[in-house]
Structures are given as C-alpha cells and as structure tokens.
N, C-alpha and C positions, 0 to 999 in steps of 0.2 A: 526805227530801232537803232540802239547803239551799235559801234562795233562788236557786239559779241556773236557767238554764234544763233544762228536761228531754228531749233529746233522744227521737225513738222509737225505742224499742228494735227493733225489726225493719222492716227496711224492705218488707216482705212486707206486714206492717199496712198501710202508710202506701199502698200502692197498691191494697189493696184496698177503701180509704176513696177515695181519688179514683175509683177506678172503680165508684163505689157497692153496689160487693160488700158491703160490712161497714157495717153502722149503728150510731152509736157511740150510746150514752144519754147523757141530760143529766151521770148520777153516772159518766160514766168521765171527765168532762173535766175539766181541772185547776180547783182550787177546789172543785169542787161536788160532793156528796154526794147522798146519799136524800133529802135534809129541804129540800135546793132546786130538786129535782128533781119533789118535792110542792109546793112552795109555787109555781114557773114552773108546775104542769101545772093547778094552779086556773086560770089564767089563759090557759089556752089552749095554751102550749107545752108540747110533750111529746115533743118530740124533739133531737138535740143540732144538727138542719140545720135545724130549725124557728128556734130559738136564734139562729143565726150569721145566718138570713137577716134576723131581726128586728132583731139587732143587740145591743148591751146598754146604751147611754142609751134605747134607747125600751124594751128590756128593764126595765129599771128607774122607770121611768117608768110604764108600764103597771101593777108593784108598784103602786105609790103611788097612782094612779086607783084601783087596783081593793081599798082600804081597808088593804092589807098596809102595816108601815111597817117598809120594809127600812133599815139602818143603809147607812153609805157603803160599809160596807165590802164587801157588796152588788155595790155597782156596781162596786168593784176587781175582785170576785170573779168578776163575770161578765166585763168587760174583759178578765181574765188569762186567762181560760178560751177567748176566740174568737181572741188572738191571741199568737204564732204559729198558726194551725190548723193541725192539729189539735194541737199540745203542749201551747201554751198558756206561759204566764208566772205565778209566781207572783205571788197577790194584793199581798202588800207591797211587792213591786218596783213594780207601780202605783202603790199610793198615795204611796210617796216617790219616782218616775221625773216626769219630763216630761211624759208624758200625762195627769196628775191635772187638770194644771188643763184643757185642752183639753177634758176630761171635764165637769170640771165646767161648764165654758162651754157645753156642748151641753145640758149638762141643765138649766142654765136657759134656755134660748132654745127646748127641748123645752117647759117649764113653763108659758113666758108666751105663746107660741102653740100653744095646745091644737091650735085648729082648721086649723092649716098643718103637719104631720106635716114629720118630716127629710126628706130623700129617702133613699133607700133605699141607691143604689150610686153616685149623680153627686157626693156631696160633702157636706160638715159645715157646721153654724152656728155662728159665732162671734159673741162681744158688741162693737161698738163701740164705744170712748171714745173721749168727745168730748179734744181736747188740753185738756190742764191739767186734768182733773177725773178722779176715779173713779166717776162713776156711769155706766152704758151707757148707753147710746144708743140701742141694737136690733140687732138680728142682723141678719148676713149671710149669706148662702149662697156659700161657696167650693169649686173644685175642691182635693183632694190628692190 
C-alpha cells in the first residue's frame, strides 16, 4: 500500500480488539515485522498491548539502554504502529509529519532524565528555549 493511512478491513476485527477478544502480536502491527518483534521481546515486550502501554519514546529509549542501536527510523516505526490504534500510520509519514519533531523533543528530555520516567497517560516532555537562543533549557511536563 501507499503511504496513506490503512483503514481496518473488518470492523468485526476492530471490535474484537477492543473487547480484548483478539490479541494482536507486535508483527501484525503496521511497521513491524518478526525481526522487531525479536528485538522489542529481548527487552521485555512481547506483546503488541505491552507495546502501546509503554509507549514508543520510552519504547525506543529502553532500545538504546539496553545496548541495541536502533536507527530513528525505529522510533518512526514504532510511533506509526501505536497510532491510529490499532491501524496505525505508516513510518515515513512520521518522519516527514509534524510529529517528528515532538518525537524527538521527548526523546531527549527521555535521555537527559534517565531517573524521572515520562509519565505514562497524563502528558509529554517538551524542551524549553530560552528566548533568543537554541539551546534548552529543560523539560516540561504538559497536558495534550
């Protein structure tokens, strides 16, 4: 398929995922295959609700601690995969959409506070610059 979005073909599926009837694997979710579905399950994830509840800056993040050196496109890859849930977006529409950078701003403010985890569902960290300069400042924690 193109880059566009992938609609679910049966909406029979789609209800029997919310009703946790059907468990999806890491390899059926857009993006990801066997080989990152091995490489997430070294690390603990081994499910594709495991996945979504972690997130994918700490997803990728956790890569990186745990001695894997995932490329960015990694972290496009896992981004496209958790959102829309479950369809998902494909990965180069992240890295060239508006969310790239937002991504990236989390994953360093992930980086430089090892020991302060994101929070999970109340909101994101952003970098703040100071006016007139490009270096940050330090993160924020905001609602979206």
């Amino acid at each position: 398929m193109g880059g566009g979005r992938r609609p679910m073909r049966n909406s029979k599926v789609r209800q029997r995922i919310a009703a946790g009837k059907l468990k999806l694997r890491i390899r059926d979710l857009r993006n990801l295959g066997a080989r990152s579905e091995q490489v997430l399950g070294a690390i603990g994830i081994r499910t594709a609700d495991e996945l979504r509840r972690q997130g994918a800056v700490r997803t990728y993040a956790e890569l990186k601690r745990a001695g894997s050196r995932p490329s960015l496109n990694m972290l496009w890859a896992l981004a496209g995969a958790l959102d829309p849930w479950p369809e998902g977006t494909h990965w180069r529409e992240i890295a060239r959409g508006e969310s790239r950078l937002s991504l990236l701003l989390l994953l360093r403010c992930t980086a430089r506070s090892k020991s302060s985890p994101l929070p999970r569902r109340t909101g994101a960290r952003f970098m703040l610059l100071q006016r007139g300069s490009r270096r940050p400042t330090g993160c924020l924690t905001a609602r979206i």
